[in-house]
N, C-alpha and C positions, 0 to 999 in steps of 0.2 A: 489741326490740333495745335494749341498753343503752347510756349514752355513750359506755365501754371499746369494744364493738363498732363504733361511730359510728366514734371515734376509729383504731381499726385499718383498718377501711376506705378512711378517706382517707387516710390513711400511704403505704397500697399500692397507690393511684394516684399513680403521680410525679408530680408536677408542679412541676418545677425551673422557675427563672424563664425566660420564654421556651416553656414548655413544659405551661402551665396547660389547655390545650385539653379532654382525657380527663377533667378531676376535674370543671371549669367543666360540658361537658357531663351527665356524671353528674348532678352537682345539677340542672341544670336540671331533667333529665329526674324528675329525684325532687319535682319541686317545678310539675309538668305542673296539678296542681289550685288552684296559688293565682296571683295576680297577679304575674308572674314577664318583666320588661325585661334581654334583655341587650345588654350592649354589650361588642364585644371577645371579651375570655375573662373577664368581669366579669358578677356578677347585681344584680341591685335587684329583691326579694322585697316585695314588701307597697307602701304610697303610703297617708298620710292622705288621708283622705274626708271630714276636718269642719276646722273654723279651729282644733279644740282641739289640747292637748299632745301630740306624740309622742317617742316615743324612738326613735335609730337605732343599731345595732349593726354595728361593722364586722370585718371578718376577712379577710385577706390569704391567697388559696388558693397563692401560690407559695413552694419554699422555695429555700435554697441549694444549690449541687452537691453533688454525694454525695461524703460520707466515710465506707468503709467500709459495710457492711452498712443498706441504707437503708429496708428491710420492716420491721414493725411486729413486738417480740414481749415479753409481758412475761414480768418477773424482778422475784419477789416486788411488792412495792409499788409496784416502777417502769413503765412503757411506754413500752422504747425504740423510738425510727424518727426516720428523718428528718423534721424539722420538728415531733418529738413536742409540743416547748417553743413553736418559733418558726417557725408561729405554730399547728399544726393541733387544738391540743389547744384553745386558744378558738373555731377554726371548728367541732370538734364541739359546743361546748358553746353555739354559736348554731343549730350546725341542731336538736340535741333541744328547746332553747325552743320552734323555730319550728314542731317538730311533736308537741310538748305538748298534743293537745287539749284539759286538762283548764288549763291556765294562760289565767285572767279577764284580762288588762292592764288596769289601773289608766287608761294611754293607749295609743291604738296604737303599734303598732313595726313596725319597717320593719329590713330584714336585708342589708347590703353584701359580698356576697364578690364581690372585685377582684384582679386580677393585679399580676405584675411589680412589687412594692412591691421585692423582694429586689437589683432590677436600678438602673442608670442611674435618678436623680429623673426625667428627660426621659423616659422612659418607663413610668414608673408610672402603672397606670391610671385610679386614683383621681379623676386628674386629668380624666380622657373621662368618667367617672361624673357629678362633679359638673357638670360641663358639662352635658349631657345632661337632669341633676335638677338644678337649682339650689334645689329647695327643699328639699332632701336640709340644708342645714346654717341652715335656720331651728326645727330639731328644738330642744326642749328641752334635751334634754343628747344628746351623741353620747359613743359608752363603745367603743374601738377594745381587741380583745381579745389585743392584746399582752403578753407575760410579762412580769408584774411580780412574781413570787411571792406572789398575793392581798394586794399591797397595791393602792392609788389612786393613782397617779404620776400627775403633775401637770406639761404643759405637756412640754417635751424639746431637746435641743441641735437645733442646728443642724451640717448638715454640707457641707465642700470636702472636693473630690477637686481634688487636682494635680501635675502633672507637674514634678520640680526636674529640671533638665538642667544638667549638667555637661561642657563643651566641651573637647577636647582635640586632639592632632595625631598621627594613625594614623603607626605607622613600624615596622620589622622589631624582635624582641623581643629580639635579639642585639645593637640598636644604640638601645635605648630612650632615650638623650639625643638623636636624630634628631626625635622626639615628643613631645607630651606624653599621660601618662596620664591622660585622664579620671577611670577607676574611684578612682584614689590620688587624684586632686585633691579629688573629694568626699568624700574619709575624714575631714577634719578638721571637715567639718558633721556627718557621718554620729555620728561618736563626740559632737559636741553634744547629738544628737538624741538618742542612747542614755540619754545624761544627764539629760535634761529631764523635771520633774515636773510631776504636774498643777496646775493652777492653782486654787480651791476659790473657786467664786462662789456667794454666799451673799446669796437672790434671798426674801425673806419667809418669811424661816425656813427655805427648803429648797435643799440644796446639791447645787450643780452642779460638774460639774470641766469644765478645758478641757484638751485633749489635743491635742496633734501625732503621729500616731505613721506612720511606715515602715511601707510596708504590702508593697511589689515595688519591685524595684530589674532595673536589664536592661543590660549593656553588654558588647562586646567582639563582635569579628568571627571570630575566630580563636585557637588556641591561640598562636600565632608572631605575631600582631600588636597591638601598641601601641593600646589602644581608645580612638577620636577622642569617642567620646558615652557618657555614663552618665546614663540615665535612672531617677527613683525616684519612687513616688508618694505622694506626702505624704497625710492622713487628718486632717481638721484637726477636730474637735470642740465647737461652741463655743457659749456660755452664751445664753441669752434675751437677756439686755441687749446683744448686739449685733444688728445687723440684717449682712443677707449682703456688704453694701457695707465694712465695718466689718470683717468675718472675716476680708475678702478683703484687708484691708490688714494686720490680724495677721500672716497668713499670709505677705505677699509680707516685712514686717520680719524671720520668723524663716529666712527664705529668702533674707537679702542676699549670701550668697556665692555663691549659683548664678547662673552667665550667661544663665539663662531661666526663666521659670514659666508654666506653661501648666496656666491651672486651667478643668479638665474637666467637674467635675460640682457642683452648689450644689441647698440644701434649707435653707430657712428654720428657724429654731428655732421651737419652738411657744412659744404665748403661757400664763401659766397663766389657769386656771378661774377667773372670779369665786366667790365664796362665795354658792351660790342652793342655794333649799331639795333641787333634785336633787340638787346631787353630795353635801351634808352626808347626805343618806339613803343614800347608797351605803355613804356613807365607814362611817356607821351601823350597817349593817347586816352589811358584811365585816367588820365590828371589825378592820380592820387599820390599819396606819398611813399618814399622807400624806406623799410623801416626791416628792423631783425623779425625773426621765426623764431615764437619763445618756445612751442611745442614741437613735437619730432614729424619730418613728414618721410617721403620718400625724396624729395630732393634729396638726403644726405644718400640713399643708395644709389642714387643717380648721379650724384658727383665724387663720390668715391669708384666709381667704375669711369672716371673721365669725362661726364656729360655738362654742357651746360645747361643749367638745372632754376627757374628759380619760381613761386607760389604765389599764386593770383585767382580767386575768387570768387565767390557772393555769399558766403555764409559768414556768419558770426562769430568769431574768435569766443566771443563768452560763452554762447549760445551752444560750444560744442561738448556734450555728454551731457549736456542736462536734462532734466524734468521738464517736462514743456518744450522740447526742444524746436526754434522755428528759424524761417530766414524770411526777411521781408522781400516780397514780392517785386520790387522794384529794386532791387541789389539783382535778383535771378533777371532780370529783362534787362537791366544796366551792364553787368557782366555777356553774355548774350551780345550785344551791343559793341563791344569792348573788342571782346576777342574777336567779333565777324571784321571787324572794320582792323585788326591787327593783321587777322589771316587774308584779308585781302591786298594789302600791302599798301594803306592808308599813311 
């Protein structure tokens, strides 16, 4: 079987966040011969057996809802399906290493597919993993195979989710000076918000942007009633050199006109990678370039638990949540390529 085949396969087991069970079992069951823990809808393949080096390899088995057409099929150089980019096209290219028979490793390695990364940070499972293995992030380098388009991305923002509410006074729509309009009262934030550029933090050479952006917005009871609440949820984006305490103050400053914020969900920014002879052999060997992590991955819960942590690829940074969503073929057999000859100690 080839990765393309690998790759097609688990395209077409959904496994939407919340819904990882069918693909989790699958692998397990493909993986009946070797040291295989799970927990949840989450595996941990492999566990050093000596005090020397290992590497650990991660891949996120859930993707986003479906848009559109979500089976696997390709068109010319591409292979579209859900998740093709974000993230399944680096889970195939961890299970062909893992059943490589002919790849020597340099050190052992150990293989992470986890759930629910796509969903709530409180419920990503990554988190029940390392619980479970704590010694899962005393690894050498850990390499989470998120689309960077075969570059090294390095360390990654942090992310708030929260609620801006905008208070108003429900009243009949005939007599709208009886009320006030919620929806209209937040339009003079709202057009702020439309306005607002990223911010360009430039953290040892590699740039990061800070972003707020609108992501759902919800208000109004009725076509004939004056709407007392308008809720919006803000997406706040933000640089390494804050800590979550610090974002959350960003956030509440670009939110002073709302009468409440209710922030929902928080995820650490990742720290970047020291410069150790691992990652410079990676960097090496993909000949691609090192650049920042504009979106959130699990590096940041990997290197806030002390791990060296950094995102390496075949999927399409643009490419991920999209409509149409694909990876080109020869990114999955490049990457493939990448890591065999990393893990064997090239």
């Amino acid at each position: 079987m080839s990765i393309v085949d690998t790759l097609v396969e688990i395209i077409n087991v959904p496994s939407v966040t919340g819904d990882e069970d069918a693909l989790c079992s699958m692998l397990e069951g493909r993986f009946l011969d070797r040291r295989v823990q799970r927990i949840q809808n989450s595996l941990v393949v492999g566990a050093p057996t000596s005090e020397e080096p290992f590497y650990v390899l991660y891949g996120h088995l859930d993707t986003v809802p479906e848009q559109g057409d979500p089976q696997a099929r390709i068109e010319g150089d591409r292979l579209i399906g859900l998740g093709a980019s974000d993230m399944k096209g680096g889970v195939a290219v961890m299970i062909d290493l893992l059943e490589d028979d002919t790849l020597e490793p340099v050190h052992e390695v150990v293989y992470v597919f986890y759930g629910a990364e796509e969903g709530a940070a409180a419920d990503n499972e990554l988190g029940p993993v390392l619980d479970a293995c704590p010694w899962l992030t005393e690894a050498s380098l850990s390499i989470v195979l998120e689309p960077t388009d075969l570059n090294v991305e390095i360390g990654c923002n942090g992310v708030l989710n929260a609620d801006v509410i905008f208070r108003g006074r429900s009243a009949h729509s005939a007599r709208p000076w009886l009320g006030e309009n919620a929806v209209t009262k937040g339009g003079a934030w709202l057009q702020k918000m439309h306005a607002m550029e990223p911010e360009l933090v430039d953290i040892g050479g590699l740039e990061y942007r800070e972003v707020f952006s609108v992501t759902r917005a919800e208000g109004g009871i009725a076509n004939n009633i004056i709407p007392p609440d308008f809720t919006i949820n803000l997406n706040h984006r933000f640089p390494p050199i804050y800590t979550i305490v610090e974002a959350e103050g960003r956030l509440r400053d670009v939110t002073a006109e709302a009468d409440e914020i209710v922030i929902k969900d928080r995820a650490p920014a990742g720290g970047a990678a020291p410069d150790n002879p691992h990652v410079q052999r990676l960097e090496a060997i993909c000949d691609g370039k090192r650049q920042a992590k504009q979106g959130w991955t699990d590096v940041a819960r990997l290197t806030e638990r002390g791990a060296v942590a950094v995102n390496y690829g075949p999927g399409i940074v643009a490419q991920a949540h999209q409509v149409g969503e694909y990876v080109p073929i020869g990114n999955v057999q490049t990457a493939f390529h990448v890591m065999r000859r990393f893990l064997a100690g090239e």
